[in-house]
Every structure is written in structure tokens, then in C-alpha cells.
N, C-alpha and C positions, 0 to 999 in steps of 0.2 A: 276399538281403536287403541286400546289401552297396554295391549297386553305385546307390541312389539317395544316396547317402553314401561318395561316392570324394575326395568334398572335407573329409570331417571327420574327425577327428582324436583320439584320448581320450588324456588326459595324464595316468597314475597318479603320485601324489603320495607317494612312499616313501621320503623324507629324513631324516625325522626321528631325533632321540636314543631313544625311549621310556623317555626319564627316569621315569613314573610306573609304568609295567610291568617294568622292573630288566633288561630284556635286549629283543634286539631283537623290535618285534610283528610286524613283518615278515615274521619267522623262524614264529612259534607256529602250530603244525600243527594240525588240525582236519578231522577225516576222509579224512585222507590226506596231507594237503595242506596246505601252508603258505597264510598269509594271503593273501601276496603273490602266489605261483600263482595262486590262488582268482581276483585282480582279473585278472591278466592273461588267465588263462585265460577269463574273462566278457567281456572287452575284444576279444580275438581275436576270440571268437566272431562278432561282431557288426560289427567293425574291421579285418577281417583283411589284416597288413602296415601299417594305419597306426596300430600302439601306441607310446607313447610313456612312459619310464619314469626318472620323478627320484629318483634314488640324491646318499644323501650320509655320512649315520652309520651305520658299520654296512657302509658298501659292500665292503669284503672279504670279509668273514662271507656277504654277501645274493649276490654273487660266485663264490661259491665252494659256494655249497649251491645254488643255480637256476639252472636254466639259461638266461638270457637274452637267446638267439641269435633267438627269433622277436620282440621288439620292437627299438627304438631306445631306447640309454638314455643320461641326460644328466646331468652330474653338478653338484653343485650345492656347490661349493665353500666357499658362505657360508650352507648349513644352518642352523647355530645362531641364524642371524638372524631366524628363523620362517619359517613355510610360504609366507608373502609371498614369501618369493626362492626360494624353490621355482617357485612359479607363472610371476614373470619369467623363469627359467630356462627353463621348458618350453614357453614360447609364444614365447620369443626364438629355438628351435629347430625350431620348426615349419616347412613350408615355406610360401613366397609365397604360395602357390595356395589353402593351407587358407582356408574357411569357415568352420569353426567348431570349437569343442573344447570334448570331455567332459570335464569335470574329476572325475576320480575321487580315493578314497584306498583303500589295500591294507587297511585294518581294518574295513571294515563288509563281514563273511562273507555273510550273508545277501541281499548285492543279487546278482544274478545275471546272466547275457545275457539273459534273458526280462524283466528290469527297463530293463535300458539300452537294447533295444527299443522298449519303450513313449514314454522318452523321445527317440530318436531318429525314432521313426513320429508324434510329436508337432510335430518342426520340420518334417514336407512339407506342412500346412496354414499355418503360422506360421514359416517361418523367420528371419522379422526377431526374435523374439524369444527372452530369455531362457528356457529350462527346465528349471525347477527339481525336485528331491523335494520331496514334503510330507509332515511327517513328527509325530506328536503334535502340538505348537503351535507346531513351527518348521517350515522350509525348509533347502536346503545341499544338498550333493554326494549323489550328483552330481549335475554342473550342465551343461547345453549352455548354451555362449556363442557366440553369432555374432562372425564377424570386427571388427563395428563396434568392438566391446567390447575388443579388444586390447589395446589402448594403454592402456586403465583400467586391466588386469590388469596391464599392466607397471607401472604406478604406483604398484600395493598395496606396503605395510609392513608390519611385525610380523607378529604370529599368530594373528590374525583372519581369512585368507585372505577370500574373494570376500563375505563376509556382507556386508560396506557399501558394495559394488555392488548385491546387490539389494534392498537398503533405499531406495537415493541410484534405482533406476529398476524400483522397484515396478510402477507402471503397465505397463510392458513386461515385467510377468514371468508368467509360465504356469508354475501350480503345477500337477503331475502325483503323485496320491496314491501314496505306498511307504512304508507302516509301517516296511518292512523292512530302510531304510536310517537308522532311529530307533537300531539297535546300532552302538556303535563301539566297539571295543577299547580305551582306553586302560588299563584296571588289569587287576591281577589278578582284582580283582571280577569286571571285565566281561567276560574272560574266562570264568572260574568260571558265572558266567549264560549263557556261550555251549555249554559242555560240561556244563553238569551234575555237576562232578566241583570237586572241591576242588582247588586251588591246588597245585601240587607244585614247590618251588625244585628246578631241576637244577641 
């Protein structure tokens, strides 16, 4: 599967504080497996040798409990600025050669290799374009972007990441149906909804 996609790239997004979750969600384990596993392990699948992983809060802890010897990881010294400089980070990391990057994040459990398939079996018809999840009555990550796109992403601010790229080039975007990137971890709640089980402070 891998080898019509030697030129692209997935760039998980793992920097953040998890100021609303109380500890790292990076870390929270779920059927074995921490969050973080869960993406790279899905990225490999499908990427194998070109993962790419943005560490910033929490990088000792996410260090020291995973092992991550099978991607590339980039550290993102000015985190607290939003996932915006996360993003500049990890495309300013890429190499020359890349086409395009998946922009993933370590907290939506439920996307899998079998999703980022679909989105990646989506650009051999359409490569100039963006593609996107579609997800209840949004869009968002993950996201294949073509190389043209780069220099936008390096542009983003704040903590909005890539949303008002595909607002500002609608036209060019290829929505690909995934309920199942509609979950994202940020609370305890949404956790709680991911396991079934009630919230337990360690």
C-alpha cells in the first residue's frame, strides 16, 4: 500500500498542555494502549518510515513511557503558542521531496489505518487536492495537504490549526465521510464516553 505514497508524509500533533484533561492525553491508555501508540501505530501502518511526531508538554513523561524509535520526532519548543506552531514545526521538518502531509492528532482513538487509507486512496484520483474527514457538520483532521499548501501552514497562528485553510480554499477540498474522527479526547468527559467507565483521578 505504501509505495504509491513514498512521497507523503503524516505529521502527528502531540504537543499540547492537556490543560482540560488534568494530565497528559497523550499518556491515557485504552485498550492496551495509550492514545499516542494508537495514532502512530495507525500512521506506521499505512506510512511506514515516513511518521513524523510533534512533542512539546509532557515530552519527558511521552519519552520515557513510548517508545519512539520507529518515527521522527520534532520538538516544538514554543507549544504553548497553539497547535499553529506545532504545525510550522512539522512541515518545516519534512524533507524537500515530500508531497504532501497527513495532518493527524494522538486523541481521536477511533480513526484507525483502515481510515487514513481511504483518505490517502482518495489523493491517486485527485492529488492537487485538499482531503479532508467529514465528520457530523464539520470537517478537520485528519487532513491530507498537498505541497502547494505548505507555506500557508507555515503561516497559521494560534489554536485554530488548519480550519481557516479550508474555509479560505473550500473549492479545493474533498470531503471523505469518518463519523469516527467526530471523537476527540479533550476532558474527562470525553474520555469517560470513550471507555464506558467513570473518570478515576490517579
Amino acid at each position: 500500500m505504501a509505495e504509491p505514497y513514498s512521497n507523503v508524509y503524516a505529521l502527528i500533533l502531540a504537543a499540547g498542555g492537556s490543560t482540560r484533561m488534568g494530565q497528559p492525553k497523550q499518556l491515557l491508555r485504552w485498550q492496551g494502549r495509550s492514545l499516542l501508540e494508537r495514532a502512530i501505530e495507525s500512521a506506521c501502518r499505512v506510512l511506514p518510515e515516513r511518521v513524523f511526531v510533534v512533542v512539546g508538554a509532557h515530552e519527558l513523561q511521552i519519552r520515557a513511557a513510548i517508545n519512539l524509535d520507529m518515527v521522527a520526532t520534532v520538538r516544538n519548543p514554543d507549544w504553548q503558542a497553539g497547535i499553529a506552531s506545532s504545525i510550522r514545526c512539522g512541515i518545516n521538518a519534512l524533507p524537500a521531496s515530500a508531497e504532501a502531509v497527513l495532518l493527524m492528532l494522538c486523541d481521536q482513538p477511533l480513526v484507525g489505518s483502515t481510515h487514513l487509507a481511504a483518505l490517502l486512496n482518495a489523493r491517486r484520483n485527485e492529488p492537487d487536492l485538499i482531503i479532508v474527514s467529514q465528520y457530523h457538520l464539520s470537517c478537520g483532521v485528519p487532513v491530507l495537504f498537498p505541497a502547494a499548501y505548505f507555506e500557508r501552514l507555515r503561516s497559521l497562528t494560534g489554536d485554530k490549526g488548519a480550519k481557516p485553510l479550508l474555509r479560505e480554499f473550500e473549492p479545493r477540498v474533498l470531503k471523505i465521510p469518518l463519523a469516527e474522527a467526530g471523537l476527540d479526547i479533550d476532558t474527562p468527559g470525553d474520555f469517560e464516553q470513550l471507555t464506558g467507565q467513570a473518570w478515576a483521578e490517579e
